[in-house]
C-alpha positions in Angstrom: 29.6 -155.2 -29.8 32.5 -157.6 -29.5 35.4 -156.4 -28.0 38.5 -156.2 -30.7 42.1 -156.8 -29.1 45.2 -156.4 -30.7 48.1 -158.7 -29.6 50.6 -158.1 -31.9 54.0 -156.9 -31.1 56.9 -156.3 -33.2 58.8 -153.2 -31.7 57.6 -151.0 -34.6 55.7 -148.5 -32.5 58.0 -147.9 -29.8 61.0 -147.3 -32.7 58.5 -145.1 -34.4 57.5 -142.9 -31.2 61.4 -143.0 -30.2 62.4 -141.4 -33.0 59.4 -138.5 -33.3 60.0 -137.8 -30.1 64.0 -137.3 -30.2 63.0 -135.0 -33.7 61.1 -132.5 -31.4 63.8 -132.9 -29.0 67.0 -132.2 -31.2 65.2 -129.8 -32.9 63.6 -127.7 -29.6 59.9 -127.7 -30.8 56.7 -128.3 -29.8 54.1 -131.1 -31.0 51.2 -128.7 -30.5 50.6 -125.5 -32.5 52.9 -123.2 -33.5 52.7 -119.2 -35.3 52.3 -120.8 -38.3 49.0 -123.0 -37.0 47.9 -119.6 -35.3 47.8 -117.5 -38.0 45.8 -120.0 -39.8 43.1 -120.2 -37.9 42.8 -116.6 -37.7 43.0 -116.3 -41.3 40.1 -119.2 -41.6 38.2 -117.6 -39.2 38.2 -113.8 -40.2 37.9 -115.5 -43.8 34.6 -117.6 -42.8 33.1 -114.5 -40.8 34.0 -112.2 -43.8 31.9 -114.3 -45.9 29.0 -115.2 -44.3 28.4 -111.6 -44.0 28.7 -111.1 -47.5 26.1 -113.3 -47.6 23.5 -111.1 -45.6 24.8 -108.3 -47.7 24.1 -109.9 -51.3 20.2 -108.8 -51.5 18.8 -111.1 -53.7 21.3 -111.6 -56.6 21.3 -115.4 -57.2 24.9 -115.0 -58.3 26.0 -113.4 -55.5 24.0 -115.9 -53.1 25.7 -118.9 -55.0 29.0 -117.5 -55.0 28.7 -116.4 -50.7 27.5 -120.0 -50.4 30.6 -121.3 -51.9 32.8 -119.2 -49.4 30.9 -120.3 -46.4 31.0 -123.7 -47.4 35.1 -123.7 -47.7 35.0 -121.9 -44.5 33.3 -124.9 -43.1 35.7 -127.2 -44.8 38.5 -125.3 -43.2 37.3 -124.9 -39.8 36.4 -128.7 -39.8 40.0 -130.0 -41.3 42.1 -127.6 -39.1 40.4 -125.8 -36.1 37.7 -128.6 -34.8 40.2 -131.8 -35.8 43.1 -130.9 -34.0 41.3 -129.5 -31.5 39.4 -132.6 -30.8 42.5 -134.7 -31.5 44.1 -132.7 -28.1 46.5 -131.6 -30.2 46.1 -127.9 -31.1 47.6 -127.1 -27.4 48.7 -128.6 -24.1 45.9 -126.2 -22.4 42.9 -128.8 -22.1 40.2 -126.0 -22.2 41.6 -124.1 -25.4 41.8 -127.8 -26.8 38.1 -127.9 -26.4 37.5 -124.4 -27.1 38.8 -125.1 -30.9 37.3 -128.2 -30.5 33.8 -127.2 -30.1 34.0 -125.4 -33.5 32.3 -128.3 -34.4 28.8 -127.6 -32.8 28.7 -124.4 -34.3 29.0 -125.4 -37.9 26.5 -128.2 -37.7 28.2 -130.9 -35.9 28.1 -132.3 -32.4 32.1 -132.4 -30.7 30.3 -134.5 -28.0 29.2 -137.6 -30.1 32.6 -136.7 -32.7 34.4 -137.7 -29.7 33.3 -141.1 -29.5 32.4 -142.1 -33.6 35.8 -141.0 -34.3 38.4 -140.6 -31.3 37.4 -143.9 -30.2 35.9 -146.5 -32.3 37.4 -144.8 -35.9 41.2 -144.2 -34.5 41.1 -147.7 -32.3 39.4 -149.9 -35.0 40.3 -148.4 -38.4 38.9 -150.9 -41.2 37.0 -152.9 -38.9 33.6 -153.7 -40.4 30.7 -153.8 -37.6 33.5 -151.5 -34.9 34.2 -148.6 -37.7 31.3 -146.5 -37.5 33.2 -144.4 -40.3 33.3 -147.3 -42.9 29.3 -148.0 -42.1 26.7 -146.3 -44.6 23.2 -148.0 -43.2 24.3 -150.5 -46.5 23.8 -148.3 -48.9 27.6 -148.0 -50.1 30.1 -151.2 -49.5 33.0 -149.6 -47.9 34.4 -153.1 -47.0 34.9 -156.6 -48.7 33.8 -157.8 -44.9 30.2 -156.0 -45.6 27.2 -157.6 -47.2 26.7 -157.0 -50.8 23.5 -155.9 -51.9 22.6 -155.5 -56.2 22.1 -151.3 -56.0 26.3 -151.9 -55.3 26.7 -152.5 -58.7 26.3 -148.7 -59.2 27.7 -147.5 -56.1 30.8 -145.9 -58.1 28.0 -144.1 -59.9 26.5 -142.7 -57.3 28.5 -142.4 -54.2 29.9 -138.8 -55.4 25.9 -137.3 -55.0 25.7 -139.6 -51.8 28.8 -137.8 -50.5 27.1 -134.3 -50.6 24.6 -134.9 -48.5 26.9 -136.0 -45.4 26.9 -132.8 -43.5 23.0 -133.3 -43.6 23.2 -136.8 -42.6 25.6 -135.7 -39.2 22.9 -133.2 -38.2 20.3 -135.7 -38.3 22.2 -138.8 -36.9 24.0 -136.7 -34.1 19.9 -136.6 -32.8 19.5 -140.7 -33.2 22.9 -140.6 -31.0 21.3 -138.2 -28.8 18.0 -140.3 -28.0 19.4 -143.6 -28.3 22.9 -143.3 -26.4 24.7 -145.1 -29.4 27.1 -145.0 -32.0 26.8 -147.4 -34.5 26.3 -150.9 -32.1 28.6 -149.1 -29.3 26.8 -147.6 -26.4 28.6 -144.4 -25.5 28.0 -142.3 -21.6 24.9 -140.5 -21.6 25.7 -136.4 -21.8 24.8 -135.2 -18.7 22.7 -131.8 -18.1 25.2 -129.3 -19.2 26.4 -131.0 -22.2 22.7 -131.7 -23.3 21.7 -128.2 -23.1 24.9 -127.1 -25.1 23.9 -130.1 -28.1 20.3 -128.4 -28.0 21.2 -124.7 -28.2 24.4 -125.2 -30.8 21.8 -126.7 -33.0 19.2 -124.4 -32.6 22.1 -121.6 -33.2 23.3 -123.4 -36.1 19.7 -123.4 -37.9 19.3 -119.8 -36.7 22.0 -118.7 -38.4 22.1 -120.6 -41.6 18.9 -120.0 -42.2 15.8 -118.0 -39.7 18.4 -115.1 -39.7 18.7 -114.4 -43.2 15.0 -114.9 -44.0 15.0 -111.5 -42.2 17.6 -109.8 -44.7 16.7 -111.9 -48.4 14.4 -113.7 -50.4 13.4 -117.3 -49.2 14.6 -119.1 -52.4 18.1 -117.5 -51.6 18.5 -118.9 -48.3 16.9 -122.3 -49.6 19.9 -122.3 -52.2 22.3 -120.9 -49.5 21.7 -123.7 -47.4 21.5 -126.2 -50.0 25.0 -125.3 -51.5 27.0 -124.9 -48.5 25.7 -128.4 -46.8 26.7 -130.0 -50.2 30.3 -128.4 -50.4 31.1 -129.5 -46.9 29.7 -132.9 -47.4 30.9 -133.7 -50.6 34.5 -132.3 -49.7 34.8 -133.8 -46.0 33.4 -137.4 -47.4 35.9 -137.5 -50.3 39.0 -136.7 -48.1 37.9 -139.3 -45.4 37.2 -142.0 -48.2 40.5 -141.7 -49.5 42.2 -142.0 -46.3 40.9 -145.4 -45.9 38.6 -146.8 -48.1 41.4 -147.7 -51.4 42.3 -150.5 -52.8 45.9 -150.7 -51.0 44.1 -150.6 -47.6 43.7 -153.9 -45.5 40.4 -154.5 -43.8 41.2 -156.8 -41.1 39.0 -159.6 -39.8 39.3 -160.3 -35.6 38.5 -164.0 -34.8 35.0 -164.4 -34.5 35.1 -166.6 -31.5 37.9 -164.0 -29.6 38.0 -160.7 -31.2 41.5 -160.6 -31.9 43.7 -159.1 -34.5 46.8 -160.5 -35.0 48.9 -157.5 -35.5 50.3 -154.8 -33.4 47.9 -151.6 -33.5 49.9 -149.3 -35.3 50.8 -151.6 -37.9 46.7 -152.3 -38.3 46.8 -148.0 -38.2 49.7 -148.2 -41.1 47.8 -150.5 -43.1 44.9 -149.5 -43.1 45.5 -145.8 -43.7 46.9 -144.0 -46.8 48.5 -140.7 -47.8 47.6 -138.5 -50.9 49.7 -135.8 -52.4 52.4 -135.7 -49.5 54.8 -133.1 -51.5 51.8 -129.8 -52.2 51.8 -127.2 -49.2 47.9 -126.3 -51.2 46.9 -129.5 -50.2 48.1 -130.1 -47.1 47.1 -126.3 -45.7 43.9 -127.1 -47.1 43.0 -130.3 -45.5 44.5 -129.8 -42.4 47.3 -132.5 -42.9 44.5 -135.0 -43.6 46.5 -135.9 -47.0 49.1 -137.1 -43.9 46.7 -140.2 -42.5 49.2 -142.3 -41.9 50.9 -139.9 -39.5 47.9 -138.7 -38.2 46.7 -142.1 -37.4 49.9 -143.0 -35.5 50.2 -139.9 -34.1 47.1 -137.8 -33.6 48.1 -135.7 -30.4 50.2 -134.1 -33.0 49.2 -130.7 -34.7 49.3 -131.6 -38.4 51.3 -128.3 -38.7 54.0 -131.3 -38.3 53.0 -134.0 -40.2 55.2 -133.0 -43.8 58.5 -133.4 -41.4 57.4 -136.8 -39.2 56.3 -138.4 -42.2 60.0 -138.7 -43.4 60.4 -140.5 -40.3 57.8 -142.5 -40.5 58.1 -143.6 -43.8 61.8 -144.4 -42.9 60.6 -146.4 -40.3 57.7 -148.5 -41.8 60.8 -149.4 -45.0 62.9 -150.8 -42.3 60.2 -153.1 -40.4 58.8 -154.3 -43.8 55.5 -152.6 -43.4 53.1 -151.4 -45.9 53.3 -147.3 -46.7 50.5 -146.6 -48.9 50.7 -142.8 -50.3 49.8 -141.9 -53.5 52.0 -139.2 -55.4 49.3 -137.3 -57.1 45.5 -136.5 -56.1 44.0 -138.1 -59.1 45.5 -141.2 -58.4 43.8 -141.6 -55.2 40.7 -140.7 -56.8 40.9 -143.0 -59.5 41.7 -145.6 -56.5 38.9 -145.1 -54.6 36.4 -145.1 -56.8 37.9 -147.8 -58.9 37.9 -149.9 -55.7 34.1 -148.8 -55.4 33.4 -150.3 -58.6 35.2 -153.5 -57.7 33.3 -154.1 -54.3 30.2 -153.1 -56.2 31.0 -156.7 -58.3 29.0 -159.9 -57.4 31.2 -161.5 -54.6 32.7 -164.7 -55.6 31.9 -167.9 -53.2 34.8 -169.0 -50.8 
């Protein structure tokens, strides 16, 4: 994988950091969780319990199966935007091991935090955009996130069907977290093998993950309920984490930088690239925002991801301030259909025959 250097330098970042920091200065708070970010997670935590045990409990009603795999599902969602990401981020708490504790919510809900570390930490929050670095903007071809990708003729549809592609994401983690496993890469990027301890806890969250999802419930209902129960709540996570990461990034309003080929460099400073290639949705709902975890917030997570996104509605005044003054792109859509209409109207366009240079 060639190495991808930014060079730029234009004072933005430093201004930007400068003045976040002196607003949890002046204002005597903390960038890491607060009561409010507390409370949540014991609220999405009791919430995701509650209804997985409903689920053991629904005998075997179809309706009530469905309607339990729709709450476990969200639970998911909401452990995944707000527990695991900030936690993985470092920025639920300045006490390392609790970072990782909340963190490693991940493995238990599917997910390795291990190879998360390294797909998105490292190559997502470094290279944003980049095709051939971004592992998050790389489908195996089968959806062109990037005018830099190859076009292929099934693109043509790809606003068609990327929404059922989308579903099946959660599924597609599981599986490629094991390809990462046995072939010590992400995407092109060779990553540190896990080492004895780290191995054993991959093995045994996954085996607990498909113990609980699905060999302990054959124990308490029918097998066509816990076929649809783990159907449904795979598809709810996938479809719902896929569309919020999609519209962070892959819009028409987004750049998608080339480096040289001969050097690998960008031309830009890296949190201008992270501004540019990042966008906002509904800033103004506290739904949306509790929802995804400050995900609607991607600029400011981007530039600031150390941050609990508890803060994200407050810095992104500053930021926006900041990105007016040194002429830089802000991309946030107003309203969540707008984004949606975006993205997918930006599918359609990089599903069109590519016209030569």
């Amino acid at each position: 994988m060639q190495k991808v250097t930014f060079l730029g330098k234009s004072g933005f970042y430093s201004e930007v950091k400068a003045r976040v920091d002196e607003y949890f200065t002046a204002n005597n708070i903390s960038p890491y969780a607060d009561r409010r970010m507390k409370l949540k997670t014991g609220v999405i935590l009791t919430g995701l319990v509650a209804s997985y045990i409903f689920f053991l409990m629904s005998g075997s009603s179809l309706v009530w199966t469905l309607i339990a795999a729709i709450a476990v599902g969200q639970g998911f969602v909401l452990v995944g935007f707000n527990i695991m990401h900030d936690g993985a981020h470092g920025s639920y708490s300045n006490n390392r091991k609790l970072n990782w504790l909340m963190g490693f919510s991940l493995d238990l809900i599917g997910g390795s935090s291990f190879f998360w570390h390294y797909k998105h930490n490292i190559l997502h929050h470094t290279y944003t955009n980049i095709d051939g670095v971004d592992d998050d903007i790389d489908v195996f071809g089968i959806l062109r996130f990037s005018p830099e990708q190859p076009w292929r003729r099934w693109h043509r549809f790809q606003h068609l069907f990327a929404l059922p592609l989308y579903s099946l994401l959660m599924l597609q983690v599981f599986i490629s977290d094991f390809i990462k496993f046995v072939t010590g890469k992400v995407g092109s990027y060779k990553i540190p093998r896990p080492n004895i301890t780290e191995s054993t806890l991959f093995l045994v969250t996954k085996l607990f993950y498909l113990s609980y999802v699905v060999l302990i419930p054959l124990f308490f209902l029918p097998l066509l309920n816990v076929l649809i129960f783990f159907v449904v709540v795979n598809a709810i996570v996938g479809f719902t984490m896929a569309t919020v990461f999609q519209l962070a990034h892959v819009m028409e309003d987004n750049a998608f930088p080339r480096p040289e080929e001969a050097t690998g460099v960008i031309d830009n400073e890296w949190a201008i690239h992270q501004v540019e290639t990042t966008a906002n949705f509904k800033p103004t709902s506290k739904l949306v925002s509790w929802y995804c975890g400050g995900l609607n917030f991607q600029v400011e997570h981007h530039l600031f991801p150390k941050i609990c996104h508890i803060h994200y509605p407050e810095i992104s005044k500053i930021v926006e301030r900041t990105c007016e003054q040194f002429q830089i792109n802000y991309v946030s859509y107003p309203r969540l259909r707008d984004a949606v209409r975006t993205h997918f109207r930006f599918l359609k366009k990089l599903g069109k025959v590519p016209t030569p240079a």
